[in-house]
N, C-alpha and C positions, 0 to 999 in steps of 0.2 A: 152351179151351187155357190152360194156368197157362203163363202170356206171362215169366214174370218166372223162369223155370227155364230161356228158349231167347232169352235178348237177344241173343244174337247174330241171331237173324232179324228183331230188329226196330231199327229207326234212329231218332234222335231230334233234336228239333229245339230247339236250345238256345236259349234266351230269357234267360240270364242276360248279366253285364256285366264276371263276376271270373272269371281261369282256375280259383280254388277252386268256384265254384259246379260246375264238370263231374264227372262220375261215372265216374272210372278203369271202363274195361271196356267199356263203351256203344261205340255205332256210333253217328256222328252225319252231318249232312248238311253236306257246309262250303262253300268258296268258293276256289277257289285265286288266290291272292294274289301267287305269285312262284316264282320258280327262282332254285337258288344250285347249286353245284358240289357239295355234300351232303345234296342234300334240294329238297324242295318248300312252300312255304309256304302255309297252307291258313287261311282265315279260318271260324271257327265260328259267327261273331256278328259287328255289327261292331266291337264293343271287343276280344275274343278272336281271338287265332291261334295255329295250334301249329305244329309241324314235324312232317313227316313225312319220317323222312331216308333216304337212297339204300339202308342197309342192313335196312330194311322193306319195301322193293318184291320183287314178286315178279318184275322186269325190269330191263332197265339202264333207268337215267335219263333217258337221250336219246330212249328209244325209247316213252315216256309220249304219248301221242295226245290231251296235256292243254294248252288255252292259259288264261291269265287270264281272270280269270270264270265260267271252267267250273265248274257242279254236281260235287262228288266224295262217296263218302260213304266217313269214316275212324272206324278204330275209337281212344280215345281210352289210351293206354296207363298215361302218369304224368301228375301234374300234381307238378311239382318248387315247392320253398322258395321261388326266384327267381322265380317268377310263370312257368317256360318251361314249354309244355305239349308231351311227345313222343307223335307219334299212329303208327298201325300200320297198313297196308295190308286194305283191306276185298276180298275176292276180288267182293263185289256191289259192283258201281258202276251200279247203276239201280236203280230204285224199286218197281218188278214182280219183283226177284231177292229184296225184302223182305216177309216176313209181315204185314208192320204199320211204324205210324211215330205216337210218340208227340211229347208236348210236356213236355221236359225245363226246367220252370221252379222254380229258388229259393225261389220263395213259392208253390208248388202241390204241388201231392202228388206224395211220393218217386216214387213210382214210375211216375209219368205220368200225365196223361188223354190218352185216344186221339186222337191229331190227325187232325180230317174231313181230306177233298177239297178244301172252299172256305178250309181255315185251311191249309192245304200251298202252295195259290194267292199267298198274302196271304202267307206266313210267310217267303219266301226269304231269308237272308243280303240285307242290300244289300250291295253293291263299294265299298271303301274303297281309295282309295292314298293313299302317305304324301304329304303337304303341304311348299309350303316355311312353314307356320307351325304348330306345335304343336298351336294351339289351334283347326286349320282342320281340320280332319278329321271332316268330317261325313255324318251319314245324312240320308237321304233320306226318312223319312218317321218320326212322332211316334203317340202312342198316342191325340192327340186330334181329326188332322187328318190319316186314309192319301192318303197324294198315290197317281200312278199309278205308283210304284215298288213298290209291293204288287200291281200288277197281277188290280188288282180292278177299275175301272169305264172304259169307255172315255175318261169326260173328265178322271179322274185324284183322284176323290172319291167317297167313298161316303156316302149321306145315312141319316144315325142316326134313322129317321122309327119313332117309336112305333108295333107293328105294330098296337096297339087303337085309333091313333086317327082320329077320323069329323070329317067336320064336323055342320051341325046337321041334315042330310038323313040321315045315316048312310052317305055314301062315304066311300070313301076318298081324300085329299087329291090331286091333281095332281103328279105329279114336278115336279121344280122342271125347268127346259130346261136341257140341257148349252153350260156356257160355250165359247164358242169357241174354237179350239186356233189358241192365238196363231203357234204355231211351222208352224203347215202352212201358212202363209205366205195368206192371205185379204187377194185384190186389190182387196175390196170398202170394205175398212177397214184399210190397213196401217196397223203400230204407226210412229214418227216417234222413233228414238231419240234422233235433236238434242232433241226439245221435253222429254227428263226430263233434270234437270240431273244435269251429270257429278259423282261421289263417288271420292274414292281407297278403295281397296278395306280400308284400314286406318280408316278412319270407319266402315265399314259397322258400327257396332258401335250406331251414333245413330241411324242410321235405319231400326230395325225397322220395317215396317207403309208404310213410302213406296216410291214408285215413285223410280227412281234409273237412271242410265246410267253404266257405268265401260268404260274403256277399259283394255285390257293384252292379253299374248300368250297363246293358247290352247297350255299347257303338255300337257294331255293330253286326250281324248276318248274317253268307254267309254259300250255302250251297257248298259242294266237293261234289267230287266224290262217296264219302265215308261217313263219318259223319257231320252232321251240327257242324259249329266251331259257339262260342257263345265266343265276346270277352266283357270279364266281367274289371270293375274298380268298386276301391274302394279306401279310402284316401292314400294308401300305392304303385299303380300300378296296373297295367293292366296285366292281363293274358288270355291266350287262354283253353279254354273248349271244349274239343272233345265232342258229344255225337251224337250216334251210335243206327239204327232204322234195317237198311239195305241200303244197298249201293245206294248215291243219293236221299235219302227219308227225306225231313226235320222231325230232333226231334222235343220235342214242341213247336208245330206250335202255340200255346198260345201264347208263351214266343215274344214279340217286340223289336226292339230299343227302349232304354230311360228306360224298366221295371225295378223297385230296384226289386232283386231276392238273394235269397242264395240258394248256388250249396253246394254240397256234389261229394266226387268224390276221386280217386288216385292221389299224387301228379306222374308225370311221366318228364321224362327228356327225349327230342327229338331233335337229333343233337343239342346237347349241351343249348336246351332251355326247358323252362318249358311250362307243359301241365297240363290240368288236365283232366283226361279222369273222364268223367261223371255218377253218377249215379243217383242222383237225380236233380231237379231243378224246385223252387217252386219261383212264384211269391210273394213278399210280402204284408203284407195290407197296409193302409194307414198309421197307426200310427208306424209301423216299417221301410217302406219306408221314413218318414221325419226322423228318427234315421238317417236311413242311409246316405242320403244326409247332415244332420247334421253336419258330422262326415266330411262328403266330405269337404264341405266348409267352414268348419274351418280348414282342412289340406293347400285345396287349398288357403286361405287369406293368410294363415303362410309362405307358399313357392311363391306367387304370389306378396306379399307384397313385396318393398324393405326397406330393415333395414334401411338404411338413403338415402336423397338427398344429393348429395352435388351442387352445382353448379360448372360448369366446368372454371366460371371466375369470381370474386367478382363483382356483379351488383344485386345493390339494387330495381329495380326492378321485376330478377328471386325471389330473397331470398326472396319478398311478397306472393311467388307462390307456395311455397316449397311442402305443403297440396294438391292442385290441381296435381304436378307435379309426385307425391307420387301417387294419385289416378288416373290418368292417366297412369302410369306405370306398376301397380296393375294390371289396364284392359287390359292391352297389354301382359302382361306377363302369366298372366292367360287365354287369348284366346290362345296361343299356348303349354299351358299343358295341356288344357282342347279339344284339335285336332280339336279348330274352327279356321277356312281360317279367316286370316287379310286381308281386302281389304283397299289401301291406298288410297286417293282421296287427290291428290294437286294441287294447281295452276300450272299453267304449263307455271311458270316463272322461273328467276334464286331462287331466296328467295322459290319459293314452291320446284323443283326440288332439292336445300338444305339439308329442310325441309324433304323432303319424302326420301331419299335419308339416312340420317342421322336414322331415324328410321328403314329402311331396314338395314343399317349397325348393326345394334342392334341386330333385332330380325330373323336374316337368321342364323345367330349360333346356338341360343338357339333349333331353329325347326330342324338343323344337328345333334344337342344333342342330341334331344327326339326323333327324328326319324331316323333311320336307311337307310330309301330308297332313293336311289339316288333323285328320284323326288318328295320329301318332299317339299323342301324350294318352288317347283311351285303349289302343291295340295295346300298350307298353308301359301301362301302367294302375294299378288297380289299390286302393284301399278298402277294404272290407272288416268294419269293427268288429268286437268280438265279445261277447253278453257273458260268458261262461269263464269263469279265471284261471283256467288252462286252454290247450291248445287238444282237445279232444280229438277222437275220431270220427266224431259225428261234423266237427267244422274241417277235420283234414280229408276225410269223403266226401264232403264240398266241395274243396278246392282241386281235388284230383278228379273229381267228373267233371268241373269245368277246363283245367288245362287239359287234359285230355280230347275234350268236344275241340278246345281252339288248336290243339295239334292237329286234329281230326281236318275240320271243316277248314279252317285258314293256315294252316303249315306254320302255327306257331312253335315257337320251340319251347322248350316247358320251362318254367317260368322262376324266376329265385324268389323266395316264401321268404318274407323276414315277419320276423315276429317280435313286436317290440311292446314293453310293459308282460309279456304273456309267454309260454313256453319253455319257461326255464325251471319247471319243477318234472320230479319223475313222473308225475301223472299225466305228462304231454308227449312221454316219450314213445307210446304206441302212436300218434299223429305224427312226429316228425319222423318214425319209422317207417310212415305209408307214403310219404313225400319218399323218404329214400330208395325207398324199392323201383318209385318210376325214376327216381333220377334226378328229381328237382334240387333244387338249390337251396339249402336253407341256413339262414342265419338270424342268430337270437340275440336280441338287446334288453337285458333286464336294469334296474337299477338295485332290485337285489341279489342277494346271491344263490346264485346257480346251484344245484345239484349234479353232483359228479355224474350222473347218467346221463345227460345231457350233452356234456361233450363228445359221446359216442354217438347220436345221431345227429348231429347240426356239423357243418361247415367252419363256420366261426363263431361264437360266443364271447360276448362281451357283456360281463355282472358288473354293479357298482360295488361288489365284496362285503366285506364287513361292518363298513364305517357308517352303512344309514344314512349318509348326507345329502345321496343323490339321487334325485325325482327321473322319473323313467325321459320326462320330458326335457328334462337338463341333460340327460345322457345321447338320448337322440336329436339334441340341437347340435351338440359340441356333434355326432357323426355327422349331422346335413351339416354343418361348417365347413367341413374336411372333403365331405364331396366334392361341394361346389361354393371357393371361396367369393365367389361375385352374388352369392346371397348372402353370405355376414352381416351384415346389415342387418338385413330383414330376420333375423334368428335372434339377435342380443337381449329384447325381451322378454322371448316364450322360457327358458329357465325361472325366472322370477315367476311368470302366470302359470307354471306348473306346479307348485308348494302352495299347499292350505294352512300353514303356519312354519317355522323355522327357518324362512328362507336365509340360503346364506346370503351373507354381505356385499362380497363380490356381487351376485345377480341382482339383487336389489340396485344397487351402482350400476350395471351394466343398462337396465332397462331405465332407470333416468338419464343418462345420458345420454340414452337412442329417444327421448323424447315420454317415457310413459312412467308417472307417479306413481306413488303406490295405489290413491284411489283409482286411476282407471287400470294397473294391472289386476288390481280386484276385480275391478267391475268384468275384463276378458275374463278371464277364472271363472267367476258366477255363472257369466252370459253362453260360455262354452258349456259347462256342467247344466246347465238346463238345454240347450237345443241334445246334447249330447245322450239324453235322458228320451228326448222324440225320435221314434225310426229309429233305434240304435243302433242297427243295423246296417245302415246305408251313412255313405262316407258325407253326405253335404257336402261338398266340395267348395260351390262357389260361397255360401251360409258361413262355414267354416274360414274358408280364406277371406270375405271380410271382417268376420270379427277378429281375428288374427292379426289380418295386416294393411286391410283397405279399408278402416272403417276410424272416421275421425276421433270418435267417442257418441256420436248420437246410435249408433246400433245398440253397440256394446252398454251403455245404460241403458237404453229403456229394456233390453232383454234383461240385466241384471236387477234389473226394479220388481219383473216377476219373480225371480229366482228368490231374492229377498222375500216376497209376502208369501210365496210356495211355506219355504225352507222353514221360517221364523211362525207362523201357522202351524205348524204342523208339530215343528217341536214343543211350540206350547202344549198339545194334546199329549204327545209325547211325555212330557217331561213332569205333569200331572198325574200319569199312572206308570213313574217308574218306582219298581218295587227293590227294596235297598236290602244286601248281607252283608255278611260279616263272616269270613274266613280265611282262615291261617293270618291273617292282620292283614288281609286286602281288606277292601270297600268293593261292595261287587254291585251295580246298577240292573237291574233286567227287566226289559221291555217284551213284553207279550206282542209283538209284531202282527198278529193275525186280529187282533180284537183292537190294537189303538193306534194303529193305520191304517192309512188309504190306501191299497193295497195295489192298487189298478193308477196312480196317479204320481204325478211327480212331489216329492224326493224319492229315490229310488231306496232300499232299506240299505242298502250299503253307505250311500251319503248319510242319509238322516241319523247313523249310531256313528256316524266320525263326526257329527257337530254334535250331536249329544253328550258322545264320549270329551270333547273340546271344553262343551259349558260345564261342565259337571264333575270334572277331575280333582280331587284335591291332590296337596302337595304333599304331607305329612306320612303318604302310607300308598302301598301300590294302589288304581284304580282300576277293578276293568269292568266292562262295559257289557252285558252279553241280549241279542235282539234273538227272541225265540220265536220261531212261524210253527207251522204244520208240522213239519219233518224237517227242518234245517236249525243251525241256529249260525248266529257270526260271534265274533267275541275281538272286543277292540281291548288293548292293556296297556298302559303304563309302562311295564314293566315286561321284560321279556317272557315271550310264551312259545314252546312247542309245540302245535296245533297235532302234528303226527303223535306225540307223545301223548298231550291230553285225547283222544279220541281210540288210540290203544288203552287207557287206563280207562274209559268209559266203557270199550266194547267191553272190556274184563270184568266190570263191577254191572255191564247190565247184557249178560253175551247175546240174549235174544231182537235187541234192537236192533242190529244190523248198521252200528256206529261207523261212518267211514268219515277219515279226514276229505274235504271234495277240492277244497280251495283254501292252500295255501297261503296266498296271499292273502286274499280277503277273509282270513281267519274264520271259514267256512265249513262246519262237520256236518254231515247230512245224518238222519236215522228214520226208524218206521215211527208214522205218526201214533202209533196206538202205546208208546211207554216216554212221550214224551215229560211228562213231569221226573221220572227216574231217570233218565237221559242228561236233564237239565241239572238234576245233583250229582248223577257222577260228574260232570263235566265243570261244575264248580267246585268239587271237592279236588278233583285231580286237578287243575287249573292253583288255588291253594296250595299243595301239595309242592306243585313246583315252586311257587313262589317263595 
């Protein structure tokens, strides 16, 4: 058969180290590595991984009968500039559905030697997961010592014995006896992990070739081919632990995620990374386990903490914040050495897309630091905007059936929820309450102020208070500052692009001297608030991050060119049939929202009544603004208003509406649509009333 005209029938087994060495078009054998909301992540090797994304499957995503570690075999489609490799769905996923299966190696012949039986055995993918250290990411076995993760010999070694050689009679030599498998626990001679002296796992670097004992928490446990790998931390790093039963058999099966335990074992070096091949491994008790987390979390406050805030621009507002912003950063920094998934929740406006935007720019380095695998920053990182202006239980029953599924499916750990621009009224506190019952982490960035019920289910909380000066996204730049000060730079002028008028001084100064005028921090603002207004749902990422910070000024204006004829259209129609009153000596504007908008189209009615409310304010007398639809109405003012107050004084004067204040911030009462017009005068009379 000319094998090389019908690849498709046959799979091959990569032995290279770079995504260039793979061969666009091939079917290969891989390793699945993870799930994300677009795909699947597939290990080819263990230095390689590519994606295989939702729109290559020949099924939904969900319904993939695939967990971590599973055998998959993908066909290989691109290999892109960025090192990203996109793979394509193979209709064979077993090895009997293929004619043949070669060995795809760099330094061997293009087009393969045939891969036996016992080299299919020997050749599997090891399992890698990402590390909290870089440089910890190891295989399990080397080209001059196969342990039993090649799932070649039952004691974990294969002996390279010359087949010609004799001794002086002319036999053949004796096998050597198989070493005893320390891990299947032999009552005849237990191993004594006290008598090997303890090593912090960040020396293991000195003592190749010794017998050593460390102590720390078992982070994850998966089983190979060959021996159960047990990846142990302690306050110094993360290392991997072979320990060896017989091939495929988990060691002790006692041993959990999360146990504090101290291991005894060989220090050993494997393709240039450290192992510790196992011989003992004891659970600890209570009062030595809180030693040892002890020890944990005072390493982790010392490296999670930052040495100082500085503020990115002199406003006396941040510098009352400095403690919060400090404590804030702590928590963010320490979920990603500690290998828990950030999930971001922002408004999914200009000022929150800023906002989230600005902390992604922070903390996607640090997660490329500590983790090594191409698909780090997406295992460990997630923005998810947020349409509704609280932090409901319909978006926190979201996010708990997905960290849940990634506890489930990939041993994620659950995940720290920050909520920035959003969460910090009491109508969010059923949602951050459903986060706390599983345990997650959460903490809230507002730029206004908090409600006292808030501090009881969040973590940390950090408001701009009283003063009104500070835009959500000035507050969450000065925290991505503080994370990670080797982004400074690139923060100086999202503060400025977050204010649609009053910006202070300071940030206006800051983002001219990082290079950006006032016309092009306008133009990011606009160009942000229209894509921001598309999918509101879905974070842009890469969209996002150039108009932010990779994009000269040719994006960023021609997007803000539409934003302009959008916004300035619109409010012409707008501003044509606004219907004008007169009480308690306000000016009251009111736009019928269901009859003289586009309803279905951008501006969204929450921009179009903040530029309304902008052109149309006078100076001499409060102004406010109110946009009435179906059942809701917003009310933009001048002059200070209590939205919980005005919507009790409406339920009172109209009790059959069903008046609830919904949205806080964007001065949002919701009612039944059938007593709208009485709805719409109590809530100017009481609105009045306060004034």
């Amino acid at each position: 058969m000319d094998w090389i005209t019908h690849e498709e029938d046959v799979w091959f087994d990569f032995r290279g180290e770079r995504p260039d060495q793979l061969t666009a078009g091939r079917f290969y054998r891989g390793t699945v590595d993870g799930f994300a909301e677009f795909g699947v992540f597939v290990d080819l090797s263990p230095s390689v991984t590519g994606l295989l994304h939702r729109s290559e499957l020949d099924r939904r995503l969900e319904s993939l009968d695939w967990d971590r570690g599973d055998t998959v075999f993908v066909q290989v489609k691109n290999i892109r500039d960025n090192g990203n490799v996109d793979l394509g769905w193979s209709i064979r996923q077993s090895e009997s559905e293929f004619r043949g299966a070669r060995i795809d190696d760099p330094d061997g012949d293009p087009e393969g030697e045939p891969l036996e039986v016992e080299e299919r055995e020997s050749s599997k993918p090891v399992k890698t997961r990402p590390k909290g250290n870089a440089e910890n990411e190891s295989s399990n076995d080397d080209d001059s010592d196969l342990t039993a993760t090649d799932g070649d010999a039952a004691n974990g070694r294969v002996a390279e014995a010359d087949d010609g050689a004799r001794d002086e009679g002319g036999h053949e030599p004796e096998p050597e006896p198989e070493p005893e498998a320390a891990a299947s626990g032999d009552e005849d001679e237990p191993v004594d992990a006290d008598a090997f002296p303890r090593v912090a796992i960040g020396d293991l670097d000195d003592r190749v070739g010794d017998d050593v004992s460390v102590e720390g928490f078992v982070v994850d446990v998966y089983q190979t081919s060959g021996p159960t790998v047990f990846e142990v931390r302690d306050e110094t790093g993360t290392v991997e632990c072979a320990a060896f039963v017989e091939a495929g058999v988990r060691a002790y099966p006692e041993v959990e995620d999360g146990d504090a335990v101290r291991l005894a074992g060989e220090v050993e070096l494997r393709r240039g990374e450290l192992q510790i091949e196992t011989e003992a491994l004891d659970v600890l008790d209570d009062e030595e386990a809180a030693a040892v987390q002890g020890r944990l979390d005072d390493a982790m406050t010392s490296r999670a903490r930052p040495d100082s805030v500085e503020p990115l621009a002199e406003h006396a507002a941040l510098e009352a914040l400095v403690d919060e912003v400090a404590d804030a950063a702590e928590a963010i920094r320490r979920a990603v050495f500690d290998a828990r998934p950030i999930v971001v929740r922002h408004a999914a406006t200009a000022d929150g897309y800023v906002a989230g935007a600005a902390i992604e720019r922070a903390v996607l380095p640090l997660i490329r630091e500590e983790y090594s695998t191409s698909d780090a920053e997406y295992h460990y990182f997630t923005r998810r905007p947020l349409d509704e202006p609280m932090y409901g239980m319909d978006a926190a029953t979201n996010d708990v059936t997905r960290m849940l599924q990634g506890q489930d499916r990939h041993d994620e750990k659950l995940p720290l929820v920050l909520l920035v621009g959003t969460g910090s009224t009491v109508e969010s506190t059923d949602g951050l309450g459903l986060l706390g019952v599983y345990g997650a982490r959460r903490v809230v960035l507002d730029a206004a102020t908090a409600d006292e019920e808030v501090a009881d289910v969040s973590e940390v909380l950090v408001d701009g208070g009283e003063s009104g000066e500070l835009s959500t996204g000035a507050l969450a730049a000065n925290v991505a500052a503080a994370v990670n000060a080797e982004v400074r730079d690139d923060l100086l002028h999202l503060p400025a692009v977050s204010y649609w008028e009053q910006t202070p001084t300071a940030y206006v100064e800051a983002a001219a001297e990082a290079g950006y005028d006032a016309d092009r921090v306008r133009e990011m603002r606009e160009a942000v608030a229209l894509e921001a207004y598309y999918q509101s749902y879905q974070d842009k990422r890469e969209l996002i991050t150039d108009l932010l910070f990779e994009d000269g000024g040719g994006l960023a204006g021609h997007v803000s060119e539409q934003f302009r004829i959008k916004l300035d259209a619109e409010v012409d129609t707008a501003e044509a049939n606004l219907e004008t009153r007169e009480a308690g000596g306000a000016h009251f504007a009111v736009l019928d929202t269901d009859s003289y908008t586009h309803r279905f189209d951008f501006p969204p009615t929450t921009l179009l009544l903040d530029e309304i409310h902008r052109r149309n304010r006078v100076d001499d007398a409060p102004f406010v603004t109110v946009g009435v639809g179906t059942d809701e109405l917003h009310i933009r003012s001048t002059a200070p208003v209590d939205i919980r107050a005005v919507a009790a004084a409406a339920r009172e004067t109209v009790p059959g509406a069903g008046v609830t204040a919904f949205g806080i911030r964007d001065g949002r009462i919701e009612f039944l649509s059938g007593m709208r017009e009485d709805v719409l005068n109590a809530v100017v009379a009481a609105i009045a009333e306060q004034i």
